[in-house]
Each structure stands twice: as C-alpha cells, then as structure tokens.
C-alpha positions, -999 to 999 in steps of 0.1 A, spaced: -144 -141 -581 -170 -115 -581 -194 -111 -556 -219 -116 -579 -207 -147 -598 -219 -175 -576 -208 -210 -590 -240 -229 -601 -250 -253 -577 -232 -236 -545 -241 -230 -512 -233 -191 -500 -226 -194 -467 -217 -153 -451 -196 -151 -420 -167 -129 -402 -142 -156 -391 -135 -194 -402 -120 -217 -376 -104 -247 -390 -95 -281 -376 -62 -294 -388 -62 -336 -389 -90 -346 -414 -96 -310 -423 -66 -292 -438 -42 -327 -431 -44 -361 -443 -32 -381 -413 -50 -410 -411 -21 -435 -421 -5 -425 -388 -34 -422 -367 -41 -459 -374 -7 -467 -372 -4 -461 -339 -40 -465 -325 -45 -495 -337 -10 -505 -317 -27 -489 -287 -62 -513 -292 -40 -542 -290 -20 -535 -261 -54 -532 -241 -70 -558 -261 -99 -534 -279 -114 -537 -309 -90 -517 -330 -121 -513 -356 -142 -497 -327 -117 -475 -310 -111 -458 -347 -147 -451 -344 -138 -429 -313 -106 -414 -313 -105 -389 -342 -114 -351 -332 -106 -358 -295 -73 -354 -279 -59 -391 -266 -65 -390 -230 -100 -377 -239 -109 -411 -260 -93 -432 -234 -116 -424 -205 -142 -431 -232 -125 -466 -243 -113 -474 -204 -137 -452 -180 -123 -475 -152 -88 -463 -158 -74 -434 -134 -74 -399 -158 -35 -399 -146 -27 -427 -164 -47 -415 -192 -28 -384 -195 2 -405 -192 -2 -423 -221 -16 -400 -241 20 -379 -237 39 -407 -247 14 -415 -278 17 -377 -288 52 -380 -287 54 -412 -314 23 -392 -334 51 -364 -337 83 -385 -349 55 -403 -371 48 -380 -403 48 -410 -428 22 -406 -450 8 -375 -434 -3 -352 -470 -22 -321 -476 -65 -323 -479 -66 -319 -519 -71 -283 -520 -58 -275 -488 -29 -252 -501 -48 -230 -523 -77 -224 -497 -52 -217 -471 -34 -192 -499 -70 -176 -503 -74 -167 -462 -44 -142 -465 -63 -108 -449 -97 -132 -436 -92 -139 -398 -94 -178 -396 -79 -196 -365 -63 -232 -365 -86 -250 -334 -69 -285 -331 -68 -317 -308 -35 -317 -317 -9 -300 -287 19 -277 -304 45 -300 -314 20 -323 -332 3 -297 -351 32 -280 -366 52 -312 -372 21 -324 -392 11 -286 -409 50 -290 -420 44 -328 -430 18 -319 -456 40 -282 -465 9 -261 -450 21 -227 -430 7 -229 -395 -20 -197 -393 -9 -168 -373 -37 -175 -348 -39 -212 -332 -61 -230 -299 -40 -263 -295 -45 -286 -264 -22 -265 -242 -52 -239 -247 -81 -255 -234 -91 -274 -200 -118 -299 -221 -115 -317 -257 -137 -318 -287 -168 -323 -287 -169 -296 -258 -172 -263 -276 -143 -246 -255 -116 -247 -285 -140 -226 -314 -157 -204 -286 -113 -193 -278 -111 -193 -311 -139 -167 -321 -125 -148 -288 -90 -146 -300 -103 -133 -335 -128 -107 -317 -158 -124 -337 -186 -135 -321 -194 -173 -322 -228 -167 -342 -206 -150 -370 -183 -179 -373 -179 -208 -396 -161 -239 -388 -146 -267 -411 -146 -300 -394 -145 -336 -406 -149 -357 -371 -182 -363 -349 -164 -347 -317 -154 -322 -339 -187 -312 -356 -207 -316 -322 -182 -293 -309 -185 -271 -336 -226 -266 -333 -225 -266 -295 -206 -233 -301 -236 -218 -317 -213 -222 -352 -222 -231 -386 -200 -262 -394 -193 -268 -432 -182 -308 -432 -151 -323 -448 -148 -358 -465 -164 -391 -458 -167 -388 -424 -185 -355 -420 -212 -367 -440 -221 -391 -411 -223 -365 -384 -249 -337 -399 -229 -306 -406 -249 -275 -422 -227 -286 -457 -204 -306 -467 -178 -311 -489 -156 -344 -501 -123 -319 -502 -113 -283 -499 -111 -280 -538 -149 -274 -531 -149 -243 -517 -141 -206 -524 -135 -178 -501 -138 -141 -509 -136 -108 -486 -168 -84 -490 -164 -52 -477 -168 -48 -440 -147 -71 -434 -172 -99 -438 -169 -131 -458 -187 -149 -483 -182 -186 -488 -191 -206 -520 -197 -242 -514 -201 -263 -540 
C-alpha cells in the first residue's frame, strides 16, 4: 500500500512500535479458558458466568485475589501454577484471530513486542497451537512483578524496543488489558467483541481490519478500518 492510498472509511493511526497481547488478540483461546475456569468456579462454588467476567487479560493468581480477597496470595499463586500447567497441555480448540497470520507476516522490519498474561510455556504452546511464530521480542509473567491492568508489561515493552510509551500502539481485546494499555500513556486499538465494551481509541471485530506499513524514519502508519 502506498502511503497515500488510505482505504475509505479508515482510521490512520502513526506510531513507532506496536505491542500486542496474545489470548483474544493474535489467539483464539477462549474454548480452553472456559474449559478450565469454569472448573475452577465450581470447585470454589462461584458463579462461573461472573468469574469469566474477570479473568481474561490478568494472570490467574491476579483474578483470584479479586474473586477470593480473603485467600492468602500463596495459595493464589499456588493454584494459579498448577492451572497454568493444564492451560499448557490444553491447546484444544485454541486457533489463530482471523487475520492474525498475515498481520503478523506484515510486522517483519516494524518493532512490535508480544506483552502477555501468559508465562513462557503457555504463550508459545498456544502461539504454536494457532501456527503463529512467537516475535523476537516478548514481556511474559516471568517479566513483571504486577498483572494487567497495571501498565508495567507495555511500559517493558516500549523499553525493550527503545520507543517511548507516547509513540506506541497497543492491540488488546480484554478490560485489564485495555486499562493497562491507556495507563501506559498508549493508544489502544481494540480487538473483537469484548474491546468494544471497554473504550479503546478504535476498534476492530478481527485483525483482517487492519494494515500496517513502514514510512521512512522508521515510523509507522496504521490503517484501521
């Protein structure tokens, strides 16, 4: 594309780094994510309905405080070990965003930077799942001390690129993950159904909505439609 041709009806958004979450971004997990969540709610007798309302964006031990605040945090991060551990053997039904392929294809040479809830193991089983090559730069749970919505995952992000926050975009579908997103002092372009809830700059239902292209500089220029 041209850097004049600008698809009718798109939103040109300029930036010098993208930071992407993986699960409802780039993946399609959801079918697992219930799977075993919904196992979880009735274990500790929650409404499974209300605890999905909470738990996607954040890492595990992150929504359990929220779900059990009178729990100790040790047994929180006790069972959120052993949950990340089945989410990892689990990749049934885990598929690529529509669109996710060829917009990963079109970042070759644009510094983007995977920022997931997700710890190592889980991100790449579930990058591999939906046949996505893990970027080259990543912030996973190992890399932070506090989960989505807290801004510390994009702000490494932008630092590990050598972009400042203000000349970043991030692509988020979750609540935590958008709040996170804009507490960074990011744009945040939206993805699917749930973004729309949660008041990102722009949003789009898949990836097949967007196109990326390098200006000279090494800026970039986003079409949104």
């Amino acid at each position: 594309m041209s850097a004049t041709a600008v698809p009718t009806g798109s939103t040109v958004l300029t930036a010098r780094a993208l930071l992407l979450d993986m699960d409802g971004t780039l993946v399609n997990s959801d079918a697992v994510v219930e799977r075993i969540w919904r196992h979880w709610s009735e274990q500790h007798g929650l409404d499974a309905d209300e605890v999905m309302k909470v738990v996607h964006g954040r890492q595990g031990h992150a929504s359990m405080a929220l779900l059990l605040p009178d729990r100790p945090m040790e047994q929180n991060h006790a069972d959120n070990a052993r949950m990340l551990a089945l989410e990892t053997a689990d990749v049934e039904g885990v598929v690529p965003i529509p669109g996710a392929p060829e917009f990963l294809a079109s970042l070759r040479g644009v510094p983007h930077a995977l920022v997931t809830s997700a710890d190592v193991a889980l991100a790449t089983a579930r990058m591999r799942a939906a046949g996505l090559g893990m970027p080259d730069v990543w912030v996973t749970a190992e890399s932070v001390g506090a989960s989505k919505p807290d801004p510390e995952g994009f702000l490494k992000g932008a630092a590990e690129l050598g972009v400042a926050p203000g000349d970043c975009v991030v692509f988020e579908d979750s609540a935590a993950g958008i709040q996170a997103g804009r507490s960074a002092g990011m744009r945040v372009v939206g993805v699917g159904p749930r973004a729309r809830l949660h008041g990102p700059d722009v949003v789009v239902d898949d990836l097949r909505q967007v196109r990326v292209e390098a200006v000279a500089g090494g800026g970039i220029r986003l079409y949104v439609a």
